[in-house]
Structures are given as C-alpha cells and as structure tokens.
N, C-alpha and C positions, 0 to 999 in steps of 0.2 A: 833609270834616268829619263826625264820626259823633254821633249824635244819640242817648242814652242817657234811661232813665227816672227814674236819680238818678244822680248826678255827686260822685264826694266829691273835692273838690279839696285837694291838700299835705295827707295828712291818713296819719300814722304806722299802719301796718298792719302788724299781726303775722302774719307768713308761717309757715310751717315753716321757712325756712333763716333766718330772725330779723325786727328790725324793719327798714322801709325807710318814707322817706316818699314814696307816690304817690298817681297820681290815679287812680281806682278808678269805672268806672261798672257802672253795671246794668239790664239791658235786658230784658223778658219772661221774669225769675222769677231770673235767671242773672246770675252774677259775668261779663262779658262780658270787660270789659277791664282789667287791671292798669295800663296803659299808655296811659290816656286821655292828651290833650291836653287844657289848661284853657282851651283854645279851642274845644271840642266841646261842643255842646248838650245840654240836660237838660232834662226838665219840672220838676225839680228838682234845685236843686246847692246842696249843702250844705260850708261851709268849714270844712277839717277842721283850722284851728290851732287848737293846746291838747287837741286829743283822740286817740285811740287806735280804730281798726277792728279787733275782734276775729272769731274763729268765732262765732257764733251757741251760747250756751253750750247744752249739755243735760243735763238734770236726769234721770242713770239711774237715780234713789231717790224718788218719791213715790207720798203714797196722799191719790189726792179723794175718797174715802170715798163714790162714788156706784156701783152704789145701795144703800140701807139705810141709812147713816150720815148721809146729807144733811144733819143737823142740825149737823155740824161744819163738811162742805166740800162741793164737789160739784165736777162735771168744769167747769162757767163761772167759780166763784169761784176754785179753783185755779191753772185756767189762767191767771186772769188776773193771780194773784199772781205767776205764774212767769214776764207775760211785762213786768209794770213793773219785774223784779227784772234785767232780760238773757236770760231763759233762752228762745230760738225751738223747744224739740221738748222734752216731757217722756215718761218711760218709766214707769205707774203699775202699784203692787202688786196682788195678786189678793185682799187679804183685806178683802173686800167685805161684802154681805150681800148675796144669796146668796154667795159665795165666787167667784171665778173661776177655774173650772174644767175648763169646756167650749167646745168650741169655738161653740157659741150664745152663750154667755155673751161669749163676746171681739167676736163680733158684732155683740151687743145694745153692750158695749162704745163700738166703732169708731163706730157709726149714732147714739147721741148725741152722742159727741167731733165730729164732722163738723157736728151741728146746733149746737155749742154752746162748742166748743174754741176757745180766743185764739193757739194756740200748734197746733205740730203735735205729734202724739201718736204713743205704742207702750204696750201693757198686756202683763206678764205673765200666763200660764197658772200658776194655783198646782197642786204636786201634792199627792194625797191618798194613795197609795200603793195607788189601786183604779183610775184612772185614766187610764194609762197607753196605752191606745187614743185617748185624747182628747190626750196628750201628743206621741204622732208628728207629728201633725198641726199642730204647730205652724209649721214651715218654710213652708206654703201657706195659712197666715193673712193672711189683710188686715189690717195691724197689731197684731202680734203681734212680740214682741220677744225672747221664750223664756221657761223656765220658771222658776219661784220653790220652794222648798225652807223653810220652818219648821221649822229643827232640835229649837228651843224655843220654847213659846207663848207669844206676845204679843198683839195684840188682832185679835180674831176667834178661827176656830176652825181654820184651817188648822195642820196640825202632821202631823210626818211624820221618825220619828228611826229605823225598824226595819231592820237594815241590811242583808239580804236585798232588800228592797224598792225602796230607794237605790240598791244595785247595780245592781239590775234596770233602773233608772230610765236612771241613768248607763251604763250597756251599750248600752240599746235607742235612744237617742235623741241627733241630734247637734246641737239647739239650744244656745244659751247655758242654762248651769245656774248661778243666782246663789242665795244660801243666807245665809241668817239665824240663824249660828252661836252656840247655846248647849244646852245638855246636861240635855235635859230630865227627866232621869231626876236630876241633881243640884239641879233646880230642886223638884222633888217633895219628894224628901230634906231637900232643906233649907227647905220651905216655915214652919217654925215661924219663922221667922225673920220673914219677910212680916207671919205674922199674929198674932205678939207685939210689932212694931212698936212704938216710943213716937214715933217722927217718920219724917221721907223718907230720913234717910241711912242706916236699915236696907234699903234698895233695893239701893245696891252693896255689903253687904254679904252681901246673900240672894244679888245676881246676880252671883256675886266672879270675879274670875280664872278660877281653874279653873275654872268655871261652862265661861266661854266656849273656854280651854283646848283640856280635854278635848276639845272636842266639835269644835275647829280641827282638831287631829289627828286626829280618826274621819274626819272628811269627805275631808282630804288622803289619807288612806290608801287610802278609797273610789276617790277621783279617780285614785289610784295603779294600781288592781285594776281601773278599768276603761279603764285608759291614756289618758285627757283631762283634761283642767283643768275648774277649776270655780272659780268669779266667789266671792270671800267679802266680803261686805257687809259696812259699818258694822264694821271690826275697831278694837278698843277698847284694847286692854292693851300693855306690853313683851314679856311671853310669847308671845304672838301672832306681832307684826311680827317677832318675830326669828325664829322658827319658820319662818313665810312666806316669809322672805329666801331661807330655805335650802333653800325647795320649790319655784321660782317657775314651773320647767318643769310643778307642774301646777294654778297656780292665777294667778287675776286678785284684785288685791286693791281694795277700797276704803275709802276713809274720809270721815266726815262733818268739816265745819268748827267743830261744836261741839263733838266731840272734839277738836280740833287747839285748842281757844282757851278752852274753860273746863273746869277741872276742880272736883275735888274736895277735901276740902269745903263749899271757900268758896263755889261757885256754891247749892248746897244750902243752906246757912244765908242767902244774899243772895237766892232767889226760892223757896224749898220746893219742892213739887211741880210747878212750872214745869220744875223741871229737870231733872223725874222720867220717864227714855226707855229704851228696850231696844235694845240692849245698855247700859247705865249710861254717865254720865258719870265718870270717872274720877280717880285721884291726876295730880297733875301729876310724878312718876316718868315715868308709862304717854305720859301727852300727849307730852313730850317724845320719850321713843320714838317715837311714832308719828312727829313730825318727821325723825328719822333716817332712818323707811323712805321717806317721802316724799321728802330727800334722796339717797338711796340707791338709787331704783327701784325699790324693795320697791312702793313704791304706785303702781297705775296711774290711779284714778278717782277722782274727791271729788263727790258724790251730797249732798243735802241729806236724804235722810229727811224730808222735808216729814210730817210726822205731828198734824194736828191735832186736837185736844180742846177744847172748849169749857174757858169762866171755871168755869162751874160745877161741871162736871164735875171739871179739877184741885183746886177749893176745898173737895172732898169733905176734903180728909186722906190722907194714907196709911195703910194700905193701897188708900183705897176709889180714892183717884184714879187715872187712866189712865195707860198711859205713851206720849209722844209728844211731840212739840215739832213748829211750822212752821218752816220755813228755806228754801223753793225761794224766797222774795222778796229774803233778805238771802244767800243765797250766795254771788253777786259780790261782793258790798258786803265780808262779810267777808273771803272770801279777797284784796282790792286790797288791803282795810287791810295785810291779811299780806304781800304785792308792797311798799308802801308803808315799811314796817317791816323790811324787807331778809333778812325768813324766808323769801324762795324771789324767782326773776324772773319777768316779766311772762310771759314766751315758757314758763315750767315753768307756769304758774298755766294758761296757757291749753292747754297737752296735757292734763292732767289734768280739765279741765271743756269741755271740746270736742274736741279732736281721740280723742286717747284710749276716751273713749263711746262714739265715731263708730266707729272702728276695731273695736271688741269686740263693737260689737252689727251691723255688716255696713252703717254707714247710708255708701253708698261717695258719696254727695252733697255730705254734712254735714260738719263738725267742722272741717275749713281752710280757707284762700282763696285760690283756683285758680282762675283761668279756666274756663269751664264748670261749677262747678259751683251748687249753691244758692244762692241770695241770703238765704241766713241771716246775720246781722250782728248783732254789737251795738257800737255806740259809748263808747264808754267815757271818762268823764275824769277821770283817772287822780287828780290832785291837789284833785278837788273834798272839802271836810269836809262832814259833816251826821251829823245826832244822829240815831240810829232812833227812833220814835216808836210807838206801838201804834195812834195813827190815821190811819198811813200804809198800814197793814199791809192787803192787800187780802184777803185769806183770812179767810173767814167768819167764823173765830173772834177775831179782832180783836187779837191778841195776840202778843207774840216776846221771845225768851229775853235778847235783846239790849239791848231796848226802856233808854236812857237812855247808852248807849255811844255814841261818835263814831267812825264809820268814815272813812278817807281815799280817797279811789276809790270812785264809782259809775258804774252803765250813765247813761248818755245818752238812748240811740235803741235800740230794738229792733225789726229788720227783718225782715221773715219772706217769702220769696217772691216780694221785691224792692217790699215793703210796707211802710212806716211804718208800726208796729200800737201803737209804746206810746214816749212820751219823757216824761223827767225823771218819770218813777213815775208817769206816768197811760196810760190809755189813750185814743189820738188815732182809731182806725179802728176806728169798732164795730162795721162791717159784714165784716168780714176773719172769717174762721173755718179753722182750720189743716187740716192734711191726715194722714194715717197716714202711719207711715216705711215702708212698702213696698206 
C-alpha cells in the first residue's frame, strides 16, 4: 500500500488523450501516481465527486506593475489574484519602471518573486532596440521566459517598431519573441483623434483595425526574413485571425477572454473607460472571428492581460485614463462559463490555458498530468454559479470588467508543488512562496 501526500480519490482528470475518472496521488512535489488505489494512504485525500483535476493553468500575459507602479499592483497582490483564480505559474511583462531590460533587472526581478510570489513565476526581457547584448542572454536566466517587443506604445516607455533593428533582433537570438502588435507610426498619424475625444469610444476608433493590421503583417514578414515564428499577443480583429490562419508556420497566436466575450459598443457605454485596454475591445464582427480561429487552430494561447489601473486613475476621462484592465483572477472563471455554454470543450479550454503555455515557453514540467511531472493542479467545479464581485477581487486595485455577471465553472483548489496554496478564492497556505520556471 503506497502512502501519498494528497490522494484525490474518483475524481474526473483531464489528460491529453481526454477525460478519465481516477485516483491521482502526489508525493514530494510530483504527480506520482495516475493509478492510486483508494485504499492507499494520504496525509490528505480529497474526494473528488462533482469536480474536475485540471493542469495547473498559467497565465503567459501579465503585468504586477513592481517596481515603480506599485500603487496599482505588485509581484504579492498579483500573485495572489492569479493563484485564488487557478493560475499555479504566471509569465510578467517588462514595462516596469525601471523597464525590464537587463539581465540585473530580471534578477532583481526573480529575488523578490522568490521572497513574495504565491504562484511560481517567468518575466520577460523587454527590447529597446540598443540592447541586444542583454537579449542573448536570456536563454541562461534564472527565470526568464524571453523576450517582449512594443510595436506600439502603451503604458510605459518600452517601444521598438524600426525594422532594421527587429531584424537584428529576430536573427540574433533564439528565445521566445512575443510582440504587442500595433502600428505606431498609425497611432501618431492619427493621434488627433485621441486628443479631440468627447468620450472612450473614440479609443477603438484612434486604435482601428488597421492600426493593428498593418503592423500584424510587418512583424509576420519580419518573422519571415529571419526564418522563425514569433508569439503575437492579444490579437484583436477578423483581419488579423484570418491573416494568421494563413501564416501559422511563422507565428504563435494569442488571445485574451475579454476579447473573446465583450465587445463593442455596448461594453463601452455599460462601464466607459473600464473597458478602455490596448489593443481595444472590439465589434462583435471581430469577437466572433476570433472564435473561428480559436475553433480552427489559429489560436494557441488565452493569456489574460492582467493590466491593472487604479479607480482613480480610469475615473480621469478619456483621454486622461490608462489603458488596461485585470483578468489573471477571473480567466478561468470566464473561460468554464465559455466550456459551460458549449463555445469550445473542457479538454480545448485546457490546451490553450495550460498545456499550450507550457509547450511555447519550454516549461517541459508543467501544463499536463503525467506521472513525474509537477504537482501543479487546479480543481475545478465545473457546474458551480457565482456572480463576480469587485470585493472578491484580490488585486490591488479592487476592481473587474466583469464585476455583476454570473460565471458557470470555477477553480476549487489550487495546488502548486504538491501544496494546497489557495481554495474557493482565498488563500489557505501563506507560508508557500512559488519558484521560477527554470
């Protein structure tokens, strides 16, 4: 009889080859056994009718805004919004303050995530187009997950569209390259638009299609001339996905859940500048597209853009407000609703926010459930309702674009390292602190 550290007993587990109901234990960090008997001991066993054992989801899109912006979010509130949400390993952007840019900086990074992370962590290296000696070096980082690209600027000051440079970039170096596609030289052109304003839905007007377009096509072309793929975030429009369909040998795609579930522009007129984010939220034309590609394969990832901004800050107005929205707490939440509502299956929902991540960013641990590998888990149950609330919401800024909607499916349990670290949206284990992906 084998003696395990938790024991989930008769409890539906999404595999790679589908669902199966077993008994699943976990022993010093590790998924040990698929094939427990419910006559094997546990320091804990947990009965798994009515719920779902998922990958441990991860979140390849946010920004904790530490350091410099702390006043939104930081790498402890984050974390722990991402990990009452499901998510065991998030991947955070470089446009920091100072910026992230060097390999000190990913460092200085890692050494607080370690004293202060609820979840396990990877940070981007952003490029500046001067920096490129600090970009090799990303491969032998201590959590470091690859590089970030600002086609067009959004908050901070990273930005980098000169195509000489890009090249260079994309030649020289053979990390993940993920990119925040919009056309900044159309964003200039058209800033009159911005700052003649009479409300927010001059936003996806200034930041239109072609905006982002164009500037999908530069980069693909890029990725062409330097014969590798390159990761295109947050893709927003019908011109896009169907573009991408047709390139896929040199690009990875993603999309956010807030793209996929509110457009335009009724979200705008129901919360203003809440709903004010880069790349825009869009027509429900575009939304629906993006559903295709996500049917279709086009899309590999769903990333939440976790982008927070204070009350005050959005309540400026537009133009003055920021763009951004949080989402790494309700990601699961909304994507089950979408499972629940028969817009994609369980087994799709889970490549695209685990397994999928896992695979593009090299974490060979993470993202399924295999013998030997991580004890990253979330439990899931699948048929539970509950309304979002904005004082559920653990991220600093206390607020979600959702806030008043009824989700179907939430996480449970979120296990990390063969740890209980957070159930039913709180956290149980406060002394647990997560690890870097490599």
């Amino acid at each position: 009889m084998a003696t395990y550290d938790i024991l989930f007993k008769n409890i539906k587990t999404v595999l790679p080859s589908g669902i199966q109901t077993l008994t699943v234990g976990l022993k010093d960090g590790k998924i040990a056994s698929l094939n427990a008997s419910e006559d094997d001991s546990a320091t804990t066993v947990i009965e798994g009718a009515g719920k779902h054992l998922i990958p441990g989801v991860i979140d390849s899109q946010v920004h904790f805004r530490e350091p410099g912006l702390t006043h939104k979010e930081d790498l402890e509130t984050g974390s722990l919004a991402a990990v009452c949400g499901g998510v065991t390993t998030f991947l955070e952007m470089p446009n920091t303050n100072p910026s992230t840019t060097t390999a000190q900086a990913i460092t200085h990074k890692v050494e607080l995530a370690k004293s202060k992370s609820h979840t396990n962590f990877g940070f981007f290296m952003g490029a500046t187009g001067e920096n490129l000696d600090e970009l090799l070096k990303v491969p032998n980082l201590e959590g470091c997950c690859g590089i970030k690209i600002f086609l067009g600027s959004s908050t901070g000051d990273l930005l980098l569209y000169n195509e000489e440079k890009l090249l260079e970039i994309f030649k020289a170096t053979n990390s993940v390259i993920a990119v925040h596609s919009e056309n900044e030289e159309m964003l200039k052109a058209n800033k009159h638009i911005q700052q003649e304003a009479k409300d927010v839905h001059a936003h996806y007007q200034w930041r239109d299609v072609e905006t982002a377009y164009s500037s999908t096509i530069k980069i693909i072309e890029i990725a062409k001339k330097a014969g590798r793929k390159v990761h295109v975030l947050h893709i927003t429009s019908k011109k896009e996905i169907e573009f991408l369909a047709q390139n896929k040998e040199h690009c990875t795609v993603e999309v956010t859940p807030q793209h996929l579930t509110l457009f335009a522009p009724e979200i705008y007129d129901e919360i203003g500048t809440y709903a004010q984010m880069n790349p825009p939220i869009r027509t429900k034309e575009n939304t629906d597209a993006l559903w295709v590609g996500l049917e279709n394969g086009t899309v590999d990832v769903i990333g939440s853009d976790h982008a927070p901004h204070t009350k005050e800050e959005k309540d400026q107005g537009y133009p003055k407000s920021p763009s951004g929205m949080p989402g790494v707490q309700t990601m699961l939440p909304v994507m089950l609703d979408q499972v629940n509502k028969g817009r994609l299956s369980l087994e799709k929902c889970v490549q695209l926010l685990c397994e999928n991540p896992a695979k593009l960013y090299g974490l060979e641990k993470k993202g399924r459930i295999a013998e030997g590998l991580d004890a990253d888990l979330t439990v899931i149950e699948l048929d539970k309702s509950y309304e979002v609330k904005d004082e559920d919401m653990k991220s600093k800024v206390g607020w979600t674009p959702f806030r008043g909607r009824t989700f179907t499916g939430w996480p449970h349990m979120t296990i990390i390292s063969g740890k209980i670290v957070a159930k039913d949206g709180n956290l149980v284990d406060k002394e647990f602190k997560g690890s870097p992906i490599n």
